[in-house]
DRENMI-394422 format. One line per field, with one value per residue (C-alpha): residue number from 1; x, y negated, z negated. Coordinates in steps of 0.05 Angstrom, whole numbers, m for minus. Layout:
<recs>
k [NUM|...]
xx [X|...]
yy [Y|...]
zz [Z|...]
</recs>
This chain:
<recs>
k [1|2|3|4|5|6|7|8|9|10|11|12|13|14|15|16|17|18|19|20|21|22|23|24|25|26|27|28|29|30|31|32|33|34|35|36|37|38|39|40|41|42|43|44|45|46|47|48|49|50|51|52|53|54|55|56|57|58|59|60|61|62|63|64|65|66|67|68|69|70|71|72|73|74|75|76|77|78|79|80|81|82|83|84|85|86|87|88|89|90|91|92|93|94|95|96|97|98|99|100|101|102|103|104|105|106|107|108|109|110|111|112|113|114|115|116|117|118|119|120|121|122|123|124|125|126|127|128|129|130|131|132|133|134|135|136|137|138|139|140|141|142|143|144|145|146|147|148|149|150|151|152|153|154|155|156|157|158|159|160|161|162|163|164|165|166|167|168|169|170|171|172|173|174|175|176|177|178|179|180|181|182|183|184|185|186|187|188|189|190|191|192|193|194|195|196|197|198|199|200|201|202|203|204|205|206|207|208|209|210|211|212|213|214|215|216|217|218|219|220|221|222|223|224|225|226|227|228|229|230|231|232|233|234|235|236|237|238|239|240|241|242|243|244|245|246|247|248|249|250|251|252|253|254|255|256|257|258|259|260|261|262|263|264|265|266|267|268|269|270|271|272|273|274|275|276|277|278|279|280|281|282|283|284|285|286|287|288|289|290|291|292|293|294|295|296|297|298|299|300|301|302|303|304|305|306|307|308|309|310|311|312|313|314|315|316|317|318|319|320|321|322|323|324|325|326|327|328|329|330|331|332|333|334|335|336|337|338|339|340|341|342|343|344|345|346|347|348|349|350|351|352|353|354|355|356|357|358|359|360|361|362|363|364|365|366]
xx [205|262|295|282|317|297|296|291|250|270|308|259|204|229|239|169|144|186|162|88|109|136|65|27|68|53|m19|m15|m79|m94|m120|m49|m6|m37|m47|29|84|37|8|81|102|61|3|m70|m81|m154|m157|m103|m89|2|4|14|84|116|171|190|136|162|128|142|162|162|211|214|268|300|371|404|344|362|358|318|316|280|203|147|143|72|77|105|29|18|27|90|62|37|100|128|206|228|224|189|236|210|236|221|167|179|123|115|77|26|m41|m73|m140|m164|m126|m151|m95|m124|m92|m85|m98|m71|m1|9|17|m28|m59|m54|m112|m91|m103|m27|m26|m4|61|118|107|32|m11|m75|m106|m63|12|62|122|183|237|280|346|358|285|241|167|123|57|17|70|48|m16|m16|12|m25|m20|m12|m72|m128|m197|m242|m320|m354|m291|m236|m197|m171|m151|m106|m118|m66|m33|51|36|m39|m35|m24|m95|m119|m138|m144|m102|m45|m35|m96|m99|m173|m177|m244|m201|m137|m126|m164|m229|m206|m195|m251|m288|m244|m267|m344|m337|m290|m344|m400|m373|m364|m288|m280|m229|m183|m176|m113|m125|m59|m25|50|77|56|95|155|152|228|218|148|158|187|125|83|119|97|33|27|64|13|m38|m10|m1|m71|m101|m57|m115|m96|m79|m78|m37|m53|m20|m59|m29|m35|16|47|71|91|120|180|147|118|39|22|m2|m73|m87|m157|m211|m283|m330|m396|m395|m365|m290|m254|m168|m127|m102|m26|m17|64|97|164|231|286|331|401|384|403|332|318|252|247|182|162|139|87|67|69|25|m35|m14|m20|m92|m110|m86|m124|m196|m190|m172|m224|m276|m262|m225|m177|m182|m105|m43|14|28|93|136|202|264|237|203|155|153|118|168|123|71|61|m1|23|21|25|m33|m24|m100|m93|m45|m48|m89|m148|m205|m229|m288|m254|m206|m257|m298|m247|m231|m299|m282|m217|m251|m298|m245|m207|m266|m267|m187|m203|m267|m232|m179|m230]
yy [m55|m72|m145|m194|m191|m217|m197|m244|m222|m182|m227|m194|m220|m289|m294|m266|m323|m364|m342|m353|m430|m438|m403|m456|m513|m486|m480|m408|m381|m366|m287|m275|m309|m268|m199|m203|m239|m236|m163|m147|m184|m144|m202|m201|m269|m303|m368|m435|m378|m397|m378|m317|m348|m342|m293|m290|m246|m225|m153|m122|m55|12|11|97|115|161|176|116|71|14|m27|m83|m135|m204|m209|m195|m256|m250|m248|m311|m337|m290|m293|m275|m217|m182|m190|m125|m119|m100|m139|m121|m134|m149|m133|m178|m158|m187|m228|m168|m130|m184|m197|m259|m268|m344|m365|m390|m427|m445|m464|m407|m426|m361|m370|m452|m423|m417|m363|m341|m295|m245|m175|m128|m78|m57|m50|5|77|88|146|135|92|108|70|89|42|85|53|120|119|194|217|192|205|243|230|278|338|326|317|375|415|445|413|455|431|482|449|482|453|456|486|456|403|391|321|278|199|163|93|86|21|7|m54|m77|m123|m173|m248|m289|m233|m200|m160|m137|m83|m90|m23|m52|m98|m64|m14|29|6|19|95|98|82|138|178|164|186|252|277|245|310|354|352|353|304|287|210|196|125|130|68|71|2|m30|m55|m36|m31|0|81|75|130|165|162|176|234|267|249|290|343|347|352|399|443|440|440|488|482|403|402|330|274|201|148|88|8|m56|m87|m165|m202|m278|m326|m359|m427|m384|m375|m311|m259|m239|m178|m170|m132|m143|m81|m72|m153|m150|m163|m110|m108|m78|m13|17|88|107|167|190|222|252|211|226|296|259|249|328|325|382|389|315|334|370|308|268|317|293|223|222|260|214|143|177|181|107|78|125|116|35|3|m49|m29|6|m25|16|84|61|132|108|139|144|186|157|229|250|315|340|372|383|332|277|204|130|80|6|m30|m103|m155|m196|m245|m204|m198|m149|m138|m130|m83|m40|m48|m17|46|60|64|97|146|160|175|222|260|258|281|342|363|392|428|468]
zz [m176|m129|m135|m78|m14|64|130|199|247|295|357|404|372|373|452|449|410|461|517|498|471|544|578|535|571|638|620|634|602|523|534|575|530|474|504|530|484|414|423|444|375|333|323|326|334|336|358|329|279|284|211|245|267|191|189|113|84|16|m1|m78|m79|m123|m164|m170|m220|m182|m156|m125|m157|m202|m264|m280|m324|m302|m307|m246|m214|m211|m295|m307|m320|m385|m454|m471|m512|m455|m406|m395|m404|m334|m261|m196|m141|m72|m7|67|107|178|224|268|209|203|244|226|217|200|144|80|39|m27|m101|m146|m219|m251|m200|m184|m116|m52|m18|59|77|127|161|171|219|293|264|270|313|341|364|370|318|266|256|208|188|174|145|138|169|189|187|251|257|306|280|335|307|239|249|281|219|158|91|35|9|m4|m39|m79|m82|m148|m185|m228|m214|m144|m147|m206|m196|m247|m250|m254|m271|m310|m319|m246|m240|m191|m187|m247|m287|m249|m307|m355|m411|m394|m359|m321|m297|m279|m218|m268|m241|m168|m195|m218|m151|m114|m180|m159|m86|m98|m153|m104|m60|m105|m116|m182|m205|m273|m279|m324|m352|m389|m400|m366|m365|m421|m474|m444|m365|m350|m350|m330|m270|m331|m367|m311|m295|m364|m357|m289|m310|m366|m323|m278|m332|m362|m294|m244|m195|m175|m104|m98|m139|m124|m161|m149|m154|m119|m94|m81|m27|m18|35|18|m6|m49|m11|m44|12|4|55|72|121|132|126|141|142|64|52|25|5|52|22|41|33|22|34|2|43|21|74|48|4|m58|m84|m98|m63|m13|m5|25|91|58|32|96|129|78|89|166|160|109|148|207|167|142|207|237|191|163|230|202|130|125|128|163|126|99|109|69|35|m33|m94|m132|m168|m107|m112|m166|m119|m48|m41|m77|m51|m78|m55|m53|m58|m34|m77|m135|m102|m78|m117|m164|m126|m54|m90|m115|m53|m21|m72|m54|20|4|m31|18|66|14|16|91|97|45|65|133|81|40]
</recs>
């Protein structure tokens, strides 16, 4: 996991905020204000909802173990709750997230026992480059998106119904849980059990499926894209016919004060963890991954049949310059299911729905 850094929001989006402040005073109405300056900002804002206004969102990120990646040392924050026992030996480091990549929706800010911290209940998205419904949040320097053009491109993904397996679900880091635990070796607990509802719904289809419950990150959580990286190439091995790699986490966000980010959808009137879908680039050519458009192809379809299918459900495909041992294959991605204050339920709520779309996304590559 990267160390924590943070970003200000973008100037633009401040004489946005601004100018709405300044319609207020002149009594201009509430629909312009918001269909003008907050749209433009990147909000979604139902009404007296200015938590939306906060512009130090804290989001961990993937630590990949790649080129150009680096060492850790210091403990998750969201650890600092467990026995001492169970604290892995490396750090998640956490990158800013500005305002513009948040919509609000009515905020619940509540204690957390397990983190002596509150929690902000909100929905991200509208963020980054658009087409259509689906947004993508590219954070690549030399490497811009056009998500129609690769949309419009064939993954090199070919499924097979009713045959071996097409599809490897595995977990960099196993232990990654939800609230009340943050971290569990109870694999019913952990982002195991959200596998295993994406495990359901592929096998529901008949897409057969391997579900690697192999423990990466526990006791010792440096090298754990390492050991993850064995345990696909394993797989790969004993199962050449895997078209599809997912390596499912969740993932953790906090304001400055330290209100921990809890990112949320209602579907089908039941509330479900917003799920982020990342896809790797070789930005610079140092990473040796050649292959990652490949892999962006699958993403785009696949951000297209959950904001299709579960409207609101995704966060912004997060197209960045990294790994994440995504190089291995040609349909390999990293999925981020809600934070470490959703819970269990809403996260496997929404592997369920996930899944569901999976099946819709590979059911057109058969």
């Amino acid at each position: 996991m990267k160390g924590w850094t943070q970003k200000a929001a973008g100037f633009g989006s401040i004489v946005l905020v601004m100018i709405a402040v300044l319609c207020v005073a002149n009594r201009i109405p509430q629909v312009v204000t918001q269909n003008t300056a907050l749209a433009a900002a990147g909000f979604i804002m139902p009404g007296g909802a200015a938590e939306a206004f906060e512009s130090d969102f804290l989001e961990e990120e993937e630590e990949d173990g790649g080129t150009g990646s680096q060492a850790f040392s210091s403990v998750p924050e969201e650890m600092s709750s467990m026995p001492a026992s169970s604290v892995p030996e490396s750090s998640s480091q956490v990158s800013s997230q500005a305002s513009s990549e948040t919509s609000s929706t009515p905020a619940s800010s509540v204690p957390s026992s397990s983190l002596g911290a509150k929690i902000q209940e909100i929905s991200i998205a509208n963020s980054g480059v658009q087409y259509q419904n689906i947004w993508v949040r590219n954070s690549n320097k030399n490497h811009g998106i056009d998500i129609a053009s690769e949309l419009a491109k064939a993954p090199a993904v070919k499924i097979k119904k009713n045959s071996t397996p097409q599809v490897l679900i595995y977990h960099t880091h196993t232990t990654e849980a939800f609230l009340g635990d943050t971290r569990s070796q109870d694999l019913s607990r952990s982002v195991v059990a959200v596998g295993d509802q994406i495990e359901a719904q592929l096998k529901a289809a008949g897409i057969n499926v391997v579900h690697d419950k192999t423990v990466h990150d526990y006791p010792t959580y440096n090298g754990s894209y390492d050991r993850s990286k064995v345990t696909m190439q394993k797989n790969l091995k004993q199962y050449p016919g895997i078209q599809v790699t997912l390596d499912i986490h969740r993932d953790a966000m906090a304001a400055s004060n330290g209100t921990r980010i809890k990112p949320t959808a209602v579907i089908n009137g039941k509330k479900a963890a917003q799920v982020m879908i990342i896809s790797g680039c070789d930005d610079d050519g140092t990473y040796g991954f050649p292959n990652w458009e490949y892999n962006l192809r699958l993403a785009v379809r696949l951000q297209q049949s959950v904001a299709t299918m579960y409207p609101g459900l995704a966060r912004p495909l997060n197209f960045c310059p990294r790994k994440y041992n995504e190089n291995l294959t040609k349909g390999s991605l990293l999925v981020e299911i809600g934070t470490e204050v959703n819970t269990l339920d809403e996260a496997k709520y929404t592997g369920e729905l996930f899944g569901k779309a999976l099946v819709d996304t590979l059911n057109k590559l058969t």
